[in-house]
N, C-alpha and C positions, 0 to 999 in steps of 0.2 A: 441044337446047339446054336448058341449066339454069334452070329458073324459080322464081324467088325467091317465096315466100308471104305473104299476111297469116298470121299468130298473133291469132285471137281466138278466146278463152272454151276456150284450150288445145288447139283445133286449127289445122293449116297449112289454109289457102287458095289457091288458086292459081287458078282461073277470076277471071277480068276481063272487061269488055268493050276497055280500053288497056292497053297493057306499052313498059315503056322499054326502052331499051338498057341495060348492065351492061357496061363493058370492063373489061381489062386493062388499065393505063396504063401498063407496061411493055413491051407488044407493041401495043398499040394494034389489038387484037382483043376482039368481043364475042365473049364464049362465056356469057352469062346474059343472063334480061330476068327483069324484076321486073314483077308486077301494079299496077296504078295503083290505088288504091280509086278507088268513085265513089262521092257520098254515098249512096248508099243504104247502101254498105259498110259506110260510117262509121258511120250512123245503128245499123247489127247490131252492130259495136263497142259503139258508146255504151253502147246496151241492155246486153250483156254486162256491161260496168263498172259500169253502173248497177244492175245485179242481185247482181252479186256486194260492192256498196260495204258492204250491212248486216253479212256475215258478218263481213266482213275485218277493218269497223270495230270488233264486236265480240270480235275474235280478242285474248286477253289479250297485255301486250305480254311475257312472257314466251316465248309461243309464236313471236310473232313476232321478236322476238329470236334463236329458236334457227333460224330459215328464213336469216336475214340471217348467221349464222355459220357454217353451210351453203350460200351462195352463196359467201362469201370463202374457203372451201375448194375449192370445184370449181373456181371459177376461179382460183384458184391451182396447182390440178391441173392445168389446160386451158389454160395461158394460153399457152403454142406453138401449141396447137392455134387459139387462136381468134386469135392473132396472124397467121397463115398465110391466113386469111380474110381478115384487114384486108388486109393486104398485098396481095392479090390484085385488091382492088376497089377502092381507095385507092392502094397504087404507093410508100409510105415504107418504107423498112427496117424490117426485123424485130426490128431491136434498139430502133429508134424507138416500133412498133407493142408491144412487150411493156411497155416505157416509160410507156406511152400507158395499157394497160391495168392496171399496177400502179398511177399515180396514181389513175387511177379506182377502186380498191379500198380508199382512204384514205376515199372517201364509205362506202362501203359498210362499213369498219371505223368508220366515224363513226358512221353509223346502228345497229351492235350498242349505242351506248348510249343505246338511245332511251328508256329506263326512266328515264331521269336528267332525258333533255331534254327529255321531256313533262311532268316534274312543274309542278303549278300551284303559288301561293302559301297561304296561308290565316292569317287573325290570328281572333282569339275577341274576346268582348267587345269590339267596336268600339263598342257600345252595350249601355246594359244588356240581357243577356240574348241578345244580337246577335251572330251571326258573319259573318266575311265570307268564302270562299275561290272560287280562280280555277281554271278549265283549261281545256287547251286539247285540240280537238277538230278532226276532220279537214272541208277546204273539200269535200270530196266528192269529184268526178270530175274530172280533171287530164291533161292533155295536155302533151306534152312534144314538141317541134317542133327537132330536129336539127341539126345541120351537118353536113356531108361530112369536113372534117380532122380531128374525132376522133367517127370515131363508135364507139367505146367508150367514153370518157371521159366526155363530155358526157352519153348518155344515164345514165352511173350517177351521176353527178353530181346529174341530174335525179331519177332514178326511185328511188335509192338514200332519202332524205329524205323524198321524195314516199309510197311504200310504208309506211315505218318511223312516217309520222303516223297512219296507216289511210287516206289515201287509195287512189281504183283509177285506174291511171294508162293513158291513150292512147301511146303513145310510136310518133312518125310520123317516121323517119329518115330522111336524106336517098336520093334515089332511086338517087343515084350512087353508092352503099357500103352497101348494101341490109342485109346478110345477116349482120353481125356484132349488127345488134339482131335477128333470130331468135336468132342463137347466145346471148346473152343471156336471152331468154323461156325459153326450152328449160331454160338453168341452173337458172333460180328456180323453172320448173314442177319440177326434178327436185331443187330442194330445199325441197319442200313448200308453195309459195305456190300458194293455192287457182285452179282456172281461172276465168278472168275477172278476176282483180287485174289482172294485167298486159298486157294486148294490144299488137300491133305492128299499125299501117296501115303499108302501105305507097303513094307517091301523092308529088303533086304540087301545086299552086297547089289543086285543086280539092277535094282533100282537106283541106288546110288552111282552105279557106273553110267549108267544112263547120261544122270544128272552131270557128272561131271564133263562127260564126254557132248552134250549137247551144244551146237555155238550161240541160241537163246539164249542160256541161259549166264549171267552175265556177272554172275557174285555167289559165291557159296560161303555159307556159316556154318562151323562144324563143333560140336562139343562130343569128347570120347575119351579113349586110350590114348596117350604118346604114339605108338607104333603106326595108328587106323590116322590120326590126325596128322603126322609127317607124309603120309603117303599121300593123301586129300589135297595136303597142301603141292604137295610136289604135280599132282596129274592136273590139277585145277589150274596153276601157273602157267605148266606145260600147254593148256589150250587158251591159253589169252583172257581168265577169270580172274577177278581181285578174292582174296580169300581171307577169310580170319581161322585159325584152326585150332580149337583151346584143345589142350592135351592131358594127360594124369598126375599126379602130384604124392608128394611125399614131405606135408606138412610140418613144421618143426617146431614145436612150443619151449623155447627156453624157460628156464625156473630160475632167478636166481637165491641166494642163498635169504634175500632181504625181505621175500617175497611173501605175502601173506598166505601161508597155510593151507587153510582152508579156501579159502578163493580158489589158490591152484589147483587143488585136487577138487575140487566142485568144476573148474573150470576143464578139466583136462577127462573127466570120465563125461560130461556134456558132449564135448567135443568131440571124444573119441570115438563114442556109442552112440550116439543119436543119428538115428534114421540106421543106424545094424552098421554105421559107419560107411553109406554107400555115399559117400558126398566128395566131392575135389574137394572140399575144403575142409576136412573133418582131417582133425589132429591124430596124426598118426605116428608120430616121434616125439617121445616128451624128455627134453637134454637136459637134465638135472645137474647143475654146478655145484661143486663144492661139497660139503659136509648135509644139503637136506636132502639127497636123495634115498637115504632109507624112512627119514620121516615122512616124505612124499610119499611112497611109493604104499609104508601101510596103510596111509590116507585114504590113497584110492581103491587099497583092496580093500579095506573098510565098509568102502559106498556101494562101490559091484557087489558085493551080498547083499543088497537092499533092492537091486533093480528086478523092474517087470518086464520079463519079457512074456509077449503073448500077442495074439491075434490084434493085427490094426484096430478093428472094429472095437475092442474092447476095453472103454476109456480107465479101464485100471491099467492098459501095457504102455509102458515107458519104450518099450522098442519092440518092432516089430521082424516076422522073419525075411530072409535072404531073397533074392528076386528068382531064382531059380536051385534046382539041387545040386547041378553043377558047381552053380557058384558057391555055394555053402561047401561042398566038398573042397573045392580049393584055394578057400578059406583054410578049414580044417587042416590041409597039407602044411600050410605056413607053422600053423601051432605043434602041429607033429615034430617036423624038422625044426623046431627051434633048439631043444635041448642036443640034439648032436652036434648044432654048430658051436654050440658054447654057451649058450644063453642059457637064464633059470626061467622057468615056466612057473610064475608065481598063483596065476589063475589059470585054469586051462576048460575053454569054453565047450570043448568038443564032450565034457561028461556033465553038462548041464541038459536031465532029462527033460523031453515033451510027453504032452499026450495029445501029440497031433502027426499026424504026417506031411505035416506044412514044412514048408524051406528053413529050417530055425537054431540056432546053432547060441552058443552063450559066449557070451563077453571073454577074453581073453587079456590079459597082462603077463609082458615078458619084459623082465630085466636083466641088463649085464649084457645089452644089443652093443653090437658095434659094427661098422660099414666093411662090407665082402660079405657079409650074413645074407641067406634070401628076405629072411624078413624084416629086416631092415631095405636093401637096396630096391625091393619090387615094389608094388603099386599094390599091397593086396585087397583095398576097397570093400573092407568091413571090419568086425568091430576087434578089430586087435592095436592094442595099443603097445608098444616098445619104446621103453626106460634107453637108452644112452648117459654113462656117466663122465662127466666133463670136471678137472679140477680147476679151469678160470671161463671166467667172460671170454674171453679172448679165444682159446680152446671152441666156446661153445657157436661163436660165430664161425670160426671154421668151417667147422662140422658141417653148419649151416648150407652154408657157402659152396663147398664141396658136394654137395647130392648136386644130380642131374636136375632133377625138375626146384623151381622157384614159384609155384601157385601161391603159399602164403606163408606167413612164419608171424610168432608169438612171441612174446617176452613177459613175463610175469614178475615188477620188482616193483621197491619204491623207492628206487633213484632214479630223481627225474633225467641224471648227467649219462648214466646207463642207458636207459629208455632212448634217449636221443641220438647216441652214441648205436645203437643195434639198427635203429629206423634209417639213420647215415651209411652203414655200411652193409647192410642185410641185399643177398641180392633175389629179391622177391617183390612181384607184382602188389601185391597187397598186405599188408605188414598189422599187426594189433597190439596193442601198450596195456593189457593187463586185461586184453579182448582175446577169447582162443578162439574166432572164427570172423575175422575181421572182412566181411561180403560187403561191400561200399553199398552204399543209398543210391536211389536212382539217376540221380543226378551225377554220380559219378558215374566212373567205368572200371568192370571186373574184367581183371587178366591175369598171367604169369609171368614170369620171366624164363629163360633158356625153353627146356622143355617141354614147359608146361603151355608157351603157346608159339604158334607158329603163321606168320604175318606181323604187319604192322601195326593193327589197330586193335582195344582191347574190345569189350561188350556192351555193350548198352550205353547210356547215358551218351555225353559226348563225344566220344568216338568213333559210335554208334550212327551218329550222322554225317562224319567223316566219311564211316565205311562207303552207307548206304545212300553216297550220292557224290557227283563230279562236279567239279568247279570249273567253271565257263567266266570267261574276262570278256565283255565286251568294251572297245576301243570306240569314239562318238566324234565324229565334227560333222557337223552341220555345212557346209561349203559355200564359204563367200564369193559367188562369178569371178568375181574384178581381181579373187589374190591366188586362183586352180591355174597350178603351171606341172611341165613336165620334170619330173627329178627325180634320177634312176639311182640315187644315194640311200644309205641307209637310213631309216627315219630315224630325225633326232630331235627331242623337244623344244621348243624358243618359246 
């Protein structure tokens, strides 16, 4: 059986004392197991990054600039190949999984301009004789803490920004899709980033505690659950770490009544079901205004009878299966208990046959949701979609407004007075005007709002260099003999 390695200090590891399982989510067969770290692991990491942080730090950002343009080339070159991985350990189509991996290289094309986005400020004569100028420099040693639905994405997301400041980064992947962050190390070792910048843990809770609890290590980025992401943030604080900690979401697609049609319901089964719906940002509440919500609603049950689901690998499947059985099972729970709460189960995914023993479970639509319901108020993170019906605008920002988490929200109309009106008052990290999955370009920054994240800074792009670096003010006079006297006052400028 194949066993997946720690990458530290630019070798594979693979002795453990614990190793997880690795399936296939298509066959619903192990054929790998992954080593667990135990701290002590972690602790040979740390050291690693924490020995290699001087070099790195002092590496000109010219040099490092040409390593980051060398990464976006190989993986450009490789990206079927490392697509083929994802797929294999995660279960989403290959055209999803190349998807996945191209956005992630918009970090990594962000970070070629890091010559730009490290510069500091500087004015002269603030005082006589006085200069004042700023920069910024890297938090040190940085841990990056994974999620399983993109792990391409999210770790360049992370490590991309993190690297480009002269940080040395921990990057600890989820245990269930192990191997696409080696494939990752592997790139950037073989496009000249020095051994020890980058290490891969691989692990579990235990390594994680590790990571928080260590005083190296000096920043942690977290992508997960609401629940796992409060508590991150809370223990990382607690030990004197800057933390960014993105949480789970409960996405909201407004319809309004003006709204084209078909757009919407094209837009709202993409959104819903793409990637088995394992995405933060995948439409999970669609708020129908007014009089189109039965016209919408057989729109979309129209199109789910059309969709493929089947094996990643097999470029006829529009969606692939669930990351593990568990999770498909409770999946399944949510579509069970919808009709005792009250809701109508228009599609119901759980009697859509396979002939596979893979993780796999079919599309689901429930209408007539409304908030106290499980499946509306949880996070259920796949592909079920819930109808909410609303009789105004006004009503449907509410709704809105009122869920816990703020990751994103939609609006689908053609008034532009609307449109601007929803983007004004919606309280959501990142918002779309007639987009149901509005994931900013690299050059911006992905967040949420309430609690969907937890810290101050969003992900990538410019915040991103916020996070992953301190600002240092240097004060300057050069000293005239003839005007140095003693004055125990507080400085004030002339």
């Amino acid at each position: 059986m194949q066993r997946i390695p720690h990458y530290i200090n630019g070798r594979k590891i693979t002795d453990a004392e614990r190793f997880a399982p690795v399936y296939n989510p298509a066959t619903g067969e192990q054929n790998k197991e992954v080593a667990l770290a135990s701290a002590s692991r972690v602790e040979e990491a740390i050291g690693a990054a924490s020995a290699a942080l001087p070099g790195w730090r002092a590496t000109s950002l010219a040099k490092r600039t040409n390593i980051f343009f060398k990464v976006r080339e190989l993986l450009s070159e490789r990206k079927s190949e490392l697509a083929a991985i994802l797929t294999s350990e995660h279960g989403k189509v290959l055209s999803d999984a190349e998807g996945e991996i191209t956005r992630g290289l918009e970090n990594i094309e962000f970070a070629t301009g890091l010559s730009h986005m490290l510069k500091g400020e500087h004015s002269e004569q603030v005082s006589t004789g006085v200069d004042v100028h700023s920069v910024r420099q890297p938090v040190g040693v940085v841990a990056c803490v994974t999620p399983f639905n993109f792990p391409a994405m999210v770790p360049l997301w992370m490590i991309g920004s993190a690297l480009a400041c002269g940080n040395t980064v921990l990057l600890k992947p989820s245990e269930k899709d192990p191997s696409t962050a080696i494939f990752i190390a592997e790139i950037f070792s073989e496009a000249g980033l020095p051994d020890g910048v980058l290490n891969v843990i691989q692990g579990d809770k235990e390594a994680v505690d590790a990571l928080l609890e260590h005083p190296q290590v000096k920043a942690i980025s977290f992508v997960g659950s609401t629940p796992v992401a409060k508590s991150i943030y809370k223990r990382a604080a607690e030990n004197g770490k800057r933390v960014q900690a993105l949480g789970g979401a409960k996405n909201h697609m407004v319809v309004l009544p003006d709204a084209d049609l078909n757009m919407a319901a094209d837009a709202a089964v993409s959104a819903a079901y793409g990637s088995a719906g394992e995405r933060c940002m995948a439409v999970s509440v669609l708020v129908a205004v007014g009089g189109i919500a039965d016209e919408l609603v057989d729109a979309i049950k129209q199109r789910m009878t059309g969709l493929t689901i089947g094996a990643g690998t097999d470029v006829a499947s529009e969606m692939g299966p669930l990351i593990t059985a568990a999770h498909r099972d409770k999946v399944a729970s949510y579509v069970a208990g919808a009709a005792d709460e009250g809701a109508t189960v228009v599609v119901d995914g759980r009697q859509h046959q396979f002939d596979s023993d893979g993780f796999f479970i079919g599309v689901s639509l429930i209408d007539h949701v409304k908030p106290g319901m499980k499946v509306y108020d949880d996070e259920i993170f796949g592909p079920v979609l819930s109808v909410v019906r609303v009789d105004t605008f006004e009503e449907a920002i509410q709704l809105t407004n009122a869920n816990e988490f703020g990751n994103g929200a939609a609006i689908f109309t053609r008034d532009g007075g609307a449109a601007r009106q929803f983007e004004f008052e919606i309280e959501a990290g990142m918002v779309g005007v007639n987009l149901p999955i509005p994931v900013p370009v690299g050059s911006f920054s992905f967040g949420g709002w309430k609690s969907s994240l937890f810290g101050d800074t969003h992900m990538y792009g410019p915040d991103s260099i916020r996070f992953y670096t301190r600002n240092k003010v240097v004060t300057t006079r050069w000293p005239d003999p003839t005007t140095s006297e003693i004055n125990l006052g507080f400085p004030q400028v002339s």
